[in-house]
C-alpha positions in Angstrom: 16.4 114.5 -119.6 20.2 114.7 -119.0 20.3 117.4 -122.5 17.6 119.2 -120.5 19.5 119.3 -117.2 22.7 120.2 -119.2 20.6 122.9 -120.8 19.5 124.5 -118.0 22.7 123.9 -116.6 24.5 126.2 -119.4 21.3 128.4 -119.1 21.7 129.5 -115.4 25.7 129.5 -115.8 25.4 131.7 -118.7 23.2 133.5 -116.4 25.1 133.8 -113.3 28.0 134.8 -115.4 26.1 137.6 -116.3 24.5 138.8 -113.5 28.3 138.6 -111.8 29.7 140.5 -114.6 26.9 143.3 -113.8 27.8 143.1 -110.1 31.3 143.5 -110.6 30.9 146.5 -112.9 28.6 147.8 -110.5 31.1 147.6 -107.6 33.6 149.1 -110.1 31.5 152.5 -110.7 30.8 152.5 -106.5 34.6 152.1 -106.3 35.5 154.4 -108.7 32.9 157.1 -107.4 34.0 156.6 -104.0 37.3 156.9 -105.2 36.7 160.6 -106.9 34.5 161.1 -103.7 38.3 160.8 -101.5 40.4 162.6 -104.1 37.7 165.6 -104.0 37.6 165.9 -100.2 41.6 165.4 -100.2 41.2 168.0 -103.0 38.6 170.5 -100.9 40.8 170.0 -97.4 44.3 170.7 -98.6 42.5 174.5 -98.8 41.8 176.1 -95.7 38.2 177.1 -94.4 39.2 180.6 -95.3 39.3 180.0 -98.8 36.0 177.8 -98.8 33.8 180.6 -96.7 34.5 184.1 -97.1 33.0 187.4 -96.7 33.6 191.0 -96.5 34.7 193.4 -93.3 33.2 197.3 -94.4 33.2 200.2 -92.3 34.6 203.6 -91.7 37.7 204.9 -90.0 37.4 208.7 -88.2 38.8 210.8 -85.9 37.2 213.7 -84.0 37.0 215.8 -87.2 35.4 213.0 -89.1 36.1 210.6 -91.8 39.9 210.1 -91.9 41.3 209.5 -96.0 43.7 207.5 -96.5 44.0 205.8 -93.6 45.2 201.9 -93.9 42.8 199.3 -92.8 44.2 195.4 -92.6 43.4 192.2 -90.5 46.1 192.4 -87.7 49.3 190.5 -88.8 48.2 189.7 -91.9 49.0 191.1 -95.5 45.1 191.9 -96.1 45.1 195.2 -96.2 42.5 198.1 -98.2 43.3 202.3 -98.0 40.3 204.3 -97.1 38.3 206.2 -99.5 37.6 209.5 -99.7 34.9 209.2 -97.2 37.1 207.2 -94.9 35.2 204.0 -96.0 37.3 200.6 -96.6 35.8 197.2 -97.2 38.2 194.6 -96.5 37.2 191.7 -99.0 38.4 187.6 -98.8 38.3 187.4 -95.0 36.9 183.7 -93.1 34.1 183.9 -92.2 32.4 183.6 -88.6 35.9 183.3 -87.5 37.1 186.3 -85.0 40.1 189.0 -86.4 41.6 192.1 -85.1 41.1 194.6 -88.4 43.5 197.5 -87.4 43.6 201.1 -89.0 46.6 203.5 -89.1 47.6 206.6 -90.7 50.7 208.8 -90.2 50.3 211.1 -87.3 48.0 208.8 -85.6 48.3 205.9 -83.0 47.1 202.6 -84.4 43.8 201.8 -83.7 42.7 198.3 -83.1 39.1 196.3 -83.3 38.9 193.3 -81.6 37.0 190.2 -82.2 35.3 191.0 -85.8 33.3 188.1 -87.5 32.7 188.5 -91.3 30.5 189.2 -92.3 30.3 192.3 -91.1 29.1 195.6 -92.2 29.4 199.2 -90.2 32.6 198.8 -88.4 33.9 201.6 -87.2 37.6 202.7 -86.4 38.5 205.7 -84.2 41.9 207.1 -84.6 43.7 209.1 -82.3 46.3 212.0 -83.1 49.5 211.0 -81.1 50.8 214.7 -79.5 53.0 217.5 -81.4 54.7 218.7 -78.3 57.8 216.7 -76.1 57.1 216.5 -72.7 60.4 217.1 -71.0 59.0 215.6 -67.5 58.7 212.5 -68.8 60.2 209.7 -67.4 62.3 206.9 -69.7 61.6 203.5 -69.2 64.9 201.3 -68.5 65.5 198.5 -70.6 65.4 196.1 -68.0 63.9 195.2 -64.8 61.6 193.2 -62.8 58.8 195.9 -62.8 58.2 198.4 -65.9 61.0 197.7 -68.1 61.1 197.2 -71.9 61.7 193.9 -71.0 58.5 193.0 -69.4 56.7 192.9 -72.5 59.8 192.7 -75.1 61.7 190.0 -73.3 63.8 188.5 -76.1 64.7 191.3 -77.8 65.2 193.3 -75.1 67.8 190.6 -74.0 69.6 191.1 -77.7 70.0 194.6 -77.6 71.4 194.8 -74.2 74.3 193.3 -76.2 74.3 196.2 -78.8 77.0 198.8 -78.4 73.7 201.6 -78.8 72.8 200.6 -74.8 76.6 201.0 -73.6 76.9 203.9 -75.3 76.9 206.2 -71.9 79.7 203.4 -70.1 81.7 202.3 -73.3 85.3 202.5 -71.6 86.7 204.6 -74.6 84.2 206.9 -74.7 84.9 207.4 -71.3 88.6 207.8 -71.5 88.7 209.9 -73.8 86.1 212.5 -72.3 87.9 212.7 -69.3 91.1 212.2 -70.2 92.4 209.0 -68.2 92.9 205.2 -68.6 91.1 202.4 -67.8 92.2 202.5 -64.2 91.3 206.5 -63.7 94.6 207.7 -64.1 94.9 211.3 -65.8 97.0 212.9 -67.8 98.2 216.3 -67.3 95.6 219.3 -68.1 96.9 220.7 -71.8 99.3 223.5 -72.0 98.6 226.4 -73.9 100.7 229.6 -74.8 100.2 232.5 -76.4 98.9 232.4 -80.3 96.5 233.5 -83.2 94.6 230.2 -83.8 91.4 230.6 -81.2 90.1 232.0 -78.1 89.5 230.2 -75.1 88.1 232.3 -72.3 88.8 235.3 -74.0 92.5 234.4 -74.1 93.9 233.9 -77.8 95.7 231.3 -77.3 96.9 227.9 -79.2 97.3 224.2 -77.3 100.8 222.6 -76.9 102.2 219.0 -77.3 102.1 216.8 -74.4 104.8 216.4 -72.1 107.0 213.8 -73.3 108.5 213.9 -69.5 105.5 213.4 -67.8 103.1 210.3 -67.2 101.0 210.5 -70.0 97.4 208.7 -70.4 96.3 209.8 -73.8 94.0 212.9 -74.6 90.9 213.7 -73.1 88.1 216.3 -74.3 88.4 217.7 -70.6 92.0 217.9 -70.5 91.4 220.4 -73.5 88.5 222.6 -72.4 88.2 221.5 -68.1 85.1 222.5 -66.9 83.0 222.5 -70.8 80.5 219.8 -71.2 80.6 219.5 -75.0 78.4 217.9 -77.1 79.8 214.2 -77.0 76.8 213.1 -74.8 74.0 214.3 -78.1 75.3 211.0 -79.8 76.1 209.0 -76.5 73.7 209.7 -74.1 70.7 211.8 -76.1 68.1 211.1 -73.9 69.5 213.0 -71.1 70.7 215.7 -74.1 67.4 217.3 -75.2 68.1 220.7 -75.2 71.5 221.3 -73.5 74.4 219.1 -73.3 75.5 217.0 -70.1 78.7 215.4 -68.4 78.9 211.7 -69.0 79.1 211.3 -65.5 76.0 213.1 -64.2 73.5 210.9 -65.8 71.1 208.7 -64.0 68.3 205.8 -64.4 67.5 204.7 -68.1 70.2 207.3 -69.9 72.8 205.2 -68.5 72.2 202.8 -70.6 72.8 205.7 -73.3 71.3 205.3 -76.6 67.9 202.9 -75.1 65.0 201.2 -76.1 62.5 204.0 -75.1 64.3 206.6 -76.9 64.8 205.4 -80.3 60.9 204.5 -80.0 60.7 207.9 -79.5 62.2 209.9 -82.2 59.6 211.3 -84.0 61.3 213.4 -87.0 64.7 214.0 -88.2 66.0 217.3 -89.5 68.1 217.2 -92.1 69.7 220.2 -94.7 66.7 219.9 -97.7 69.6 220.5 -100.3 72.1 218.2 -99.8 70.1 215.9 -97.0 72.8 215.5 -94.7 72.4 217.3 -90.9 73.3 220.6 -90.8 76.6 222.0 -89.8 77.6 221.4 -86.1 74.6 220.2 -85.0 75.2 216.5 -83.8 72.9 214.1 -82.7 69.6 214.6 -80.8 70.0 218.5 -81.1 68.9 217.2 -85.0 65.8 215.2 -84.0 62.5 215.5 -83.1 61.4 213.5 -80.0 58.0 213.3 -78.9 57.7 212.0 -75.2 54.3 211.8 -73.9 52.1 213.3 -71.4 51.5 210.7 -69.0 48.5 212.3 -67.4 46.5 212.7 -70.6 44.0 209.8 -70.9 44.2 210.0 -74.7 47.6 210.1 -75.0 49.2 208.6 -72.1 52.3 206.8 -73.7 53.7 206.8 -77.7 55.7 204.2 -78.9 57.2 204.4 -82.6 57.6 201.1 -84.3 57.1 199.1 -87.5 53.9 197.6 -87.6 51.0 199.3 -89.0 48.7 196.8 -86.8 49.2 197.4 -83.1 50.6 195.4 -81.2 49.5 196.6 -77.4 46.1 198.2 -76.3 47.6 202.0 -76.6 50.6 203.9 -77.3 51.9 202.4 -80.5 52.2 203.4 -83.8 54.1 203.3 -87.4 56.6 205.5 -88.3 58.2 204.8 -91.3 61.3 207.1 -90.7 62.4 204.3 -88.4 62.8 202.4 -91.5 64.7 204.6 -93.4 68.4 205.1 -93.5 67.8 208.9 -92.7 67.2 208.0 -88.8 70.4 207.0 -88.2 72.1 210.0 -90.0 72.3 212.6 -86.6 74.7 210.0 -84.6 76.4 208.9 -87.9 77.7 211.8 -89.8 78.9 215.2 -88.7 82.5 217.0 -87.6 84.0 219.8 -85.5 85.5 223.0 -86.2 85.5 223.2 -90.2 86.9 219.1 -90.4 84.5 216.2 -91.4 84.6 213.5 -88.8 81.7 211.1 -89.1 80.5 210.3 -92.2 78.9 207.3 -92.9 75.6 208.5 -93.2 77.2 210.8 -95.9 78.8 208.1 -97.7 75.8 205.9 -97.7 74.2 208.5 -99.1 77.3 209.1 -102.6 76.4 205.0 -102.8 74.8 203.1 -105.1 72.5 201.7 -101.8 71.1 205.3 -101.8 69.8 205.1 -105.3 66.7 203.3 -106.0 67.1 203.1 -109.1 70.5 201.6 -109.0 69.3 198.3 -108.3 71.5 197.9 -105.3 69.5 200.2 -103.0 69.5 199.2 -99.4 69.2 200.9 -96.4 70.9 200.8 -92.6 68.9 198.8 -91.2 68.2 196.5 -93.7 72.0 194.8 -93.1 72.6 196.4 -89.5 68.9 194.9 -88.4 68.3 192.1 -90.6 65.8 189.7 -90.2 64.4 187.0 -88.8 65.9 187.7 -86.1 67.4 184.3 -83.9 66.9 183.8 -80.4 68.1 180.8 -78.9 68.5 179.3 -82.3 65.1 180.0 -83.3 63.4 182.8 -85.3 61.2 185.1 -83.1 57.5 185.6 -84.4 56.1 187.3 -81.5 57.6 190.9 -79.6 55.2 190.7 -77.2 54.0 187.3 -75.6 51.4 187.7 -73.3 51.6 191.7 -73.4 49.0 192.1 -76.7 51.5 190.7 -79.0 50.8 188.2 -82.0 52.1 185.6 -84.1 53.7 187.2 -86.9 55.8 186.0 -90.2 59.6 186.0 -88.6 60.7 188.3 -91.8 58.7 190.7 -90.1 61.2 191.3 -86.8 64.1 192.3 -87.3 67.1 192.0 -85.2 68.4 194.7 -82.5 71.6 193.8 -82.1 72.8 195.9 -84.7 76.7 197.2 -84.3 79.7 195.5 -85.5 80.6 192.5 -84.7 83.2 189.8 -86.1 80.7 188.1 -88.5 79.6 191.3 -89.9 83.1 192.4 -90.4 83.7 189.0 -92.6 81.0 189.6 -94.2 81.6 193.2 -95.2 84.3 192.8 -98.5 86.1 190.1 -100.6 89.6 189.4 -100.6 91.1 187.9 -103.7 95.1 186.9 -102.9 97.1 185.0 -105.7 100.7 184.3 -106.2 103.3 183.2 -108.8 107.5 182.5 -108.4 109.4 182.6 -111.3 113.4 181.9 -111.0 114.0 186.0 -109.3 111.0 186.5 -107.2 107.5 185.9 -106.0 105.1 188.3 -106.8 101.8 188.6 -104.8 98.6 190.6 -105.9 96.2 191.1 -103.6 92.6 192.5 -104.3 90.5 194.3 -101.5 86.8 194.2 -103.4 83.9 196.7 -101.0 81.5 194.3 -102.6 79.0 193.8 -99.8 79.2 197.2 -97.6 76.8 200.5 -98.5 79.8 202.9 -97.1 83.5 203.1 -96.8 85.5 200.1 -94.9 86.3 201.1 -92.1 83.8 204.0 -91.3 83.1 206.3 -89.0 84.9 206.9 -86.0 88.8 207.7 -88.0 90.3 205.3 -85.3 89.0 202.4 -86.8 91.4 201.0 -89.8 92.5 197.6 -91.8 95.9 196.3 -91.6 96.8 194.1 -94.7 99.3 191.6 -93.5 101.9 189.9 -96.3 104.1 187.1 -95.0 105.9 184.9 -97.1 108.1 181.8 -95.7 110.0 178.9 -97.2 109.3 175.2 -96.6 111.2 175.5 -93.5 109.5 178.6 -92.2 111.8 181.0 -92.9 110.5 184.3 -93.9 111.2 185.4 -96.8 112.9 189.4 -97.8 110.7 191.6 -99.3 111.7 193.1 -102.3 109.4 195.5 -103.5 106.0 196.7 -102.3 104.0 199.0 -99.1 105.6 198.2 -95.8 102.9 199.0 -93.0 103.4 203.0 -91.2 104.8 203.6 -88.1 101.3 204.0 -86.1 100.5 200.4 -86.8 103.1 199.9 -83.8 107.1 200.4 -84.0 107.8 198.5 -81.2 109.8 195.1 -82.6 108.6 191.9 -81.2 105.8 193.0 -79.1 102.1 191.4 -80.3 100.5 193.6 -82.3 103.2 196.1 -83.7 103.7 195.8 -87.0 104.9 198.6 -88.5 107.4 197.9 -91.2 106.4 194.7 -92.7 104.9 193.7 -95.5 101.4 195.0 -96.0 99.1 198.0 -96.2 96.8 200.4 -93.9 93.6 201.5 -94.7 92.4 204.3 -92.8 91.2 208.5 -92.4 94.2 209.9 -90.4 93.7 213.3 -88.8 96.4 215.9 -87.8 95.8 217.9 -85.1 97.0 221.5 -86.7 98.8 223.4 -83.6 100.3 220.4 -82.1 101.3 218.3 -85.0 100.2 215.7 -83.2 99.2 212.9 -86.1 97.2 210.5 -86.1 95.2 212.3 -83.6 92.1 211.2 -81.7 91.5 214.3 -80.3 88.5 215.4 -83.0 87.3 217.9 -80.5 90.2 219.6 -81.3 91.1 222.0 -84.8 92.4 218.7 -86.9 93.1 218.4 -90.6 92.5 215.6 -93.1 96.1 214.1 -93.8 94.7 211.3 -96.3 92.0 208.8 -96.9 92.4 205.6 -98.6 90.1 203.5 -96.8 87.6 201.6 -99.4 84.2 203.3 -100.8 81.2 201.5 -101.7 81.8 199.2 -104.5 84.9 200.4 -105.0 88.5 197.9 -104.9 92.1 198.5 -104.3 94.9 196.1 -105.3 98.8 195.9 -104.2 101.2 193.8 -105.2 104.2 192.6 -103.3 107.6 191.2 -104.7 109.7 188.4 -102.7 113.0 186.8 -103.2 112.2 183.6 -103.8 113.5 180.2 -101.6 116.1 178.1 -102.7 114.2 175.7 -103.1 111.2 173.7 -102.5 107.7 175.9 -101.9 106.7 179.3 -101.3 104.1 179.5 -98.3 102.3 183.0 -98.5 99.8 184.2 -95.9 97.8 187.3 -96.3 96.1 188.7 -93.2 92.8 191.0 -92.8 92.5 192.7 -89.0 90.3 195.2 -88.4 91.5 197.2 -85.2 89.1 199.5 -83.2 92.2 202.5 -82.3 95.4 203.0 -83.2 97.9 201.0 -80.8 99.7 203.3 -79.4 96.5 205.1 -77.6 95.4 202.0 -76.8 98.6 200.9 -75.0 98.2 204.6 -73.1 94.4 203.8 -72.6 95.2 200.5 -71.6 92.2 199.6 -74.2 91.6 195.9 -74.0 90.6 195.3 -78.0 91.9 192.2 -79.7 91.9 192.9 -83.2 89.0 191.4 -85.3 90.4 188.9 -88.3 88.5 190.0 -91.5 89.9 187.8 -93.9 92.8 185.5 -93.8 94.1 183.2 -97.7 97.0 181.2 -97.8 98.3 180.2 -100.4 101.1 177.5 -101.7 103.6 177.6 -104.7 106.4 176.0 -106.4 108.7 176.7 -109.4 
C-alpha cells in the first residue's frame, strides 16, 4: 500500500513537474511575444504619423493666361517641394495624411500664392498666381519702420527691433554723413565757403575756375560737399536716403516720414532689379545708388495688386503682397550703394573687390556672398534663435537657418572676426626682432573697405621688465595722419607700427589724405589687404639689459582719419581688432 502511495506520489510529482515546466514555457513565449509586441510599438512610435499614413497633394497652378510652367509648388515651410510640368500640373507626393497644410506656389514675376487648409489626399487643387506690377508707383507711400499703427514692426517686431540698430536705417542722420554734406561739426558750426581763383581744371557756373586750400587763419570745421558747390544737391542722398532719390537727387535735410530713417525696411523689400554693366558686372559709370535699381512700389488702389513685398521665402508668409526674389540673395544687390567714384577716381569698391575674389567664383570652393557673413543666420533675439517673422500676422514656424539676421554693418565682433594676426618674437645678444603677419583669411574684400577713411593701425611696443620702452631700431614707423600731436590719446604717428589704408589726394589743393571725394582726387597708394591675401613686417629693437622682453602688438580699426575727426568733433573710439603679447628672454 505505502509502495502504491509512494508510486503515485512520484507519479503526480513527475506530473506536476511537467505540467509546471509547460506553464512556465508558456509564460515565457507570452513574455517574450509581449515583449516584441513593446519593442515594435516603441519601434512604430519613434516615426511620426506622417511617415506611417501618407498620400499625395495634385493639382494645377495658372494664371489668367493659363497653366503656369515652371512654377514651384511645396507645403508651406517645409522642404517638400515639386516644379510644375509643362501643363502646370505638380503632384506633391509623401505628405500626412487627413492632416491640414498650406501647399504654396511661386514663380518669378509672380506674388506667392497660398492654399490653406489642404488634407491629403487630395486631387484637383488649384493655385492661382498673380503677376506683381512692372511699373513704380511714385505716389506711394513708405511704411516707417516703426510705430504703434502701420509700421514694419507691427507684424516683424523682432527683427524690426534689430535692424533699427543697423547703420542702413541711420543712414539719412549718421552725424558724418551729415557733417560732411554741409560742411560743419557736430555742434553746427561751419566752415568757410571754399575759395576759388582763376584756373584750367573745371567749370563751375560757367566760370573756369580751380578750388583753393583752406584758410589756415580762419576757424576751420573740416570740408563739406556744400562748402564746395553751395546750393547743388548732389548725389550723396542715392546711397543715403534712396527712397526719397527715385529720379532726382535731394538735400539731406528736406526729407520727411520713413526716408528719415534712410536706407529702410520698405525699401530694400522693394528693389525689384539691379542694373549692372553686362561686361564687366559692375554699375555703370557715375551712376550711384538707387539711380541703378529698379524699384517697384505698388498701386495701393488696385485690388490685385495692392502692396509687394520682396523677400526670401518661396511660401508666403502674409495673405497678399509677398513674394521671392532671389536677387535679394545675391551679392549683386548690394553692389549700387557699395561700389562707384566721382570724377574719373574709384571711390567705393567693395562690391568690385568681392567680385576679383575667390567668394565670387563658384567654382573656387570658397564662394560666398554679402549677405551670407553680413546677414548670417539664425538670427538671436534675446538669446534665442527666431523661427517666426511674423507672429500673429500670417507668419509660421520655420527652421531658424532659414532667418537671417538684419543687423548687418560692422560692428566690433565682425571686425575680430575679419583676419588673423600671427605676431612672434626672438632677442639675440644685439636686438629683438618682431615679425608680424596680417593674414585676410576670413573677409571676401579688402580690410578695410569702402569708404577710404576707414584704415588699420598696426601698433608695435616693446618694454623691459620694468616697463621701459624699448628704441626701435629698424622697421615702419606709423605716418603723420595717424596723429602728430605727442601725448594726446590717439596720435600715434611716429612709433612703431604700420597703416593700412586708400589715401586720396585732392589734385588742385594738395590737400592729402582728403575726405572731400566729391571733389577731383587722385589715388596716392593702396596697401590695405585683398581677399586672401597677407602682409608681414618686421621690426628690430635694442634689446634690455637684462631680464625679459615684453612685446605688445596692437590691431585698431579707426572709422576717419584723426585729424578730421578732431575738426568734426567725431566721437569714434577706435575698434581693437586684434591685440598678442608676447614674452621673451635671452
Amino acid at each position: 500500500m505505502e509502495r502504491v502511495r509512494n508510486c503515485c506520489h512520484r507519479s503526480m510529482k513527475k506530473r506536476f513537474f511537467m505540467e509546471t515546466k509547460k506553464s512556465r514555457h508558456g509564460v515565457c513565449v507570452i513574455l517574450i511575444a509581449f515583449c516584441m509586441g513593446i519593442a515594435a510599438l516603441a519601434i512604430f512610435s519613434a516615426f511620426p504619423i506622417e511617415a506611417r499614413s501618407t498620400g499625395t497633394i495634385s493639382g494645377v497652378v495658372f494664371d489668367e493666361r493659363g497653366p503656369v510652367v515652371q512654377a514651384r509648388v511645396r507645403i508651406q515651410g517645409s522642404e517638400n517641394v515639386v516644379v510644375t510640368d509643362g501643363a502646370g500640373r505638380f503632384v506633391l507626393s509623401g505628405v500626412p495624411a487627413q492632416r491640414a497644410f498650406n501647399v504654396s506656389a511661386w514663380k518669378e514675376g509672380y506674388y506667392s500664392a497660398l492654399l490653406k487648409d489642404v488634407r491629403a489626399p487630395k486631387e484637383g487643387t488649384r493655385l492661382f498666381l498673380v503677376r506683381y506690377q512692372i511699373n513704380d508707383n511714385p505716389h506711394y507711400e513708405w511704411i516707417p519702420p516703426e510705430g504703434a499703427k502701420g509700421s514694419c514692426a507691427e507684424c516683424h517686431p523682432a527683427v524690426t527691433e534689430m535692424s533699427l540698430n543697423d547703420a542702413h536705417l541711420k543712414a539719412a542722420v549718421n552725424p558724418r554723413f551729415l557733417t560732411m554734406y554741409y560742411g560743419t561739426d557736430i555742434e553746427g558750426k561751419q566752415s568757410l565757403p571754399t575759395r576759388y581763383e582763376k584756373g584750367t581744371a573745371f567749370s563751375l557756373w560757367g566760370n573756369t575756375t580751380v578750388p583753393r586750400r583752406p584758410d589756415g587763419s580762419k576757424a576751420y570745421y573740416g570740408p563739406g560737399f556744400q562748402l564746395d558747390f553751395p546750393g547743388a544737391v548732389g548725389d550723396c542722398s542715392a546711397c543715403h536716403i534712396p527712397g526719397t532719390s527715385i529720379g532726382k537727387n535731394v538735400d539731406p535735410g528736406s526729407v520727411k516720414g520713413a526716408n528719415r530713417y534712410g536706407v529702410h525696411c520698405d525699401f530694400c523689400h522693394k528693389v525689384g532689379s539691379v542694373r549692372l554693366d553686362p561686361k564687366s558686372m559692375l554699375p555703370f559709370a557715375n551712376v550711384h545708388g538707387v539711380h541703378t535699381m529698379k524699384v517697384k512700389r505698388p498701386f495701393t488702389d488696385d485690388p490685385k495688386r495692392p502692396q509687394l513685398f520682396f523677400g526670401t521665402f518661396e511660401d508666403v508668409n502674409a495673405s497678399e503682397g509677398d513674394t521671392n526674389l532671389p536677387l535679394i540673395r545675391e551679392s549683386k544687390y548690394c553692389a549700387p550703394c557699395h561700389y562707384g567714384g566721382f570724377w574719373d577716381t574709384l571711390v567705393y569698391n567693395s562690391y568690385g573687390e568681392w567680385l576679383q575674389s575667390p567668394y565670387a567664383d563658384s567654382q573656387s570652393g570658397k564662394a560666398r556672398t554679402c549677405q551670407e557673413c553680413h546677414m548670417p543666420s539664425p538670427t538671436l533675439y534675446k538669446g534665442k534663435p527666431i523661427t517666426n517673422i511674423a507672429p500673429g500676422k500670417g507668419g509660421i514656424e520655420r527652421a531658424a537657418a532659414s532667418i537671417h539676421n538684419h543687423n548687418m554693418t560692422v560692428d566690433a565682433e565682425l571686425l575680430r572676426n575679419s583676419l588673423t594676426m600671427v605676431a612672434s618674437a626672438r632677442m639675440n645678444k644685439d636686438k629683438v626682432l618682431v615679425a608680424v603677419k596680417l593674414i585676410n583669411d576670413k573677409t571676401g574684400h579688402h580690410i578695410p573697405t569702402d569708404s577710404p577713411l576707414r584704415h588699420l593701425i598696426l601698433l608695435v611696443e616693446v618694454k623691459d621688465e620694468k616697463g621701459n620702452l624699448l628704441r626701435q631700431e629698424s622697421g615702419p614707423v606709423l605716418p603723420q595722419w595717424c596723429g602728430d600731436r605727442k601725448n594726446i590719446k590717439g596720435h600715434y604717428a611716429g612709433l612703431p607700427g604700420k597703416a593700412y589704408a586708400k589715401l586720396l589726394k585732392e589734385k588742385w589743393t594738395d590737400v592729402f589724405p582728403t575726405a572731400a571725394y566729391w571733389n577731383h582726387t587722385e589715388l596716392v597708394s593702396d596697401n590695405r589687404i585683398a581677399a586672401f591675401a597677407e602682409d608681414s613686417t618686421s621690426f628690430e629693437f635694442m634689446p634690455p639689459k637684462k631680464g625679459k622682453a615684453i612685446i605688445t602688438v596692437s590691431l585698431l580699426y579707426r572709422r576717419a582719419f584723426i585729424e578730421l575727426m578732431e575738426q568734426k568733433k567725431w566721437d569714434v573710439p577706435d575698434i581693437m581688432m586684434a591685440q598678442q603679447i608676447v614674452v621673451i628672454k635671452r
